[in-house]
C-alpha positions in Angstrom: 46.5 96.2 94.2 50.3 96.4 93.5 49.6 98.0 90.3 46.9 100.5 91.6 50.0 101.4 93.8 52.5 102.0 91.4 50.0 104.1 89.1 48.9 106.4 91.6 50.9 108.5 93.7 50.1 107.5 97.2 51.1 108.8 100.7 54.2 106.1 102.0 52.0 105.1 105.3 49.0 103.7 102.4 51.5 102.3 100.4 53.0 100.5 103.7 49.9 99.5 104.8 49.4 97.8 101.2 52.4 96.0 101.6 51.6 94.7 104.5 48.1 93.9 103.7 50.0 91.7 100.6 52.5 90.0 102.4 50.1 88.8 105.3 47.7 87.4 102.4 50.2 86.1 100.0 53.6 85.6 102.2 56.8 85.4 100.4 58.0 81.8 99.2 61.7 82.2 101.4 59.7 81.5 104.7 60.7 83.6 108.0 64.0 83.5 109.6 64.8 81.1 112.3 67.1 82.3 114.8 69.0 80.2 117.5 67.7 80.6 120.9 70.0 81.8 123.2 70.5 80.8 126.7 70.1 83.0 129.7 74.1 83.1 130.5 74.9 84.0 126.6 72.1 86.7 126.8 73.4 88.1 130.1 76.9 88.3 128.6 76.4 90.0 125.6 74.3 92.2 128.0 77.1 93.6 129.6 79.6 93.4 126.8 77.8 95.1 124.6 75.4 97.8 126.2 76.5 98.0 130.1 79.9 98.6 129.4 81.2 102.0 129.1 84.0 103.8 131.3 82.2 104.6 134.5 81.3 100.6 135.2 84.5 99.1 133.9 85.5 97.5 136.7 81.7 96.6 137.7 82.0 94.9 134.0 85.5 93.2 134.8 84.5 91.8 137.9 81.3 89.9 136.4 83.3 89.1 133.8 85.8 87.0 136.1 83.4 85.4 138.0 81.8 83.8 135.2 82.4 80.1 135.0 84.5 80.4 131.7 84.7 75.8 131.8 81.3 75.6 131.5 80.1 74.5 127.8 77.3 76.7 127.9 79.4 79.6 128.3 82.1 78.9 125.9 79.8 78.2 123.1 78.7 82.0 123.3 80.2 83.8 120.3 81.6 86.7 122.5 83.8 83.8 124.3 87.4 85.1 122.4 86.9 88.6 122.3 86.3 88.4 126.4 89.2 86.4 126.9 91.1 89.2 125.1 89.8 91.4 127.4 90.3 89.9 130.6 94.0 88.6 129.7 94.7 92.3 128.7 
């Protein structure tokens, strides 16, 4: 099949669906990608770091922001935690 699609000149949504038919039969030898799970307080932060924060809810933002409990572990091992302490010291 991969060479049937190389020879012929196929529309790209036949030539995706090809690929796909593959790679579901004979998956690629790397495996998927694992990602870490993420806990609700990391999600929730890089929530409104990162897509609720613009310059109409600013202060909204900085006021969740400070009542975060910045001691707990759970917290500080989010990988936002130095770039928000920049931000709320500033």
């Amino acid at each position: 099949m991969q060479r049937k699609k190389t020879v012929r000149n196929m529309e790209p949504r036949y030539v995706y669906m090809l690929d796909n038919a593959y790679y579901h039969i004979c998956p690629p030898a790397g495996g998927s990608i694992h990602r870490k799970k993420k806990s609700v307080m990391q999600t929730f932060l890089e929530y409104v770091l990162c897509e609720d924060l613009n310059k109409t809810t600013l202060e909204r933002a900085d006021t969740v922001l400070r009542k975060f409990d910045w001691s707990n572990e759970e917290v500080r091992q989010s990988p936002l935690f130095i770039p928000v302490l920049i931000i709320l010291i500033l």
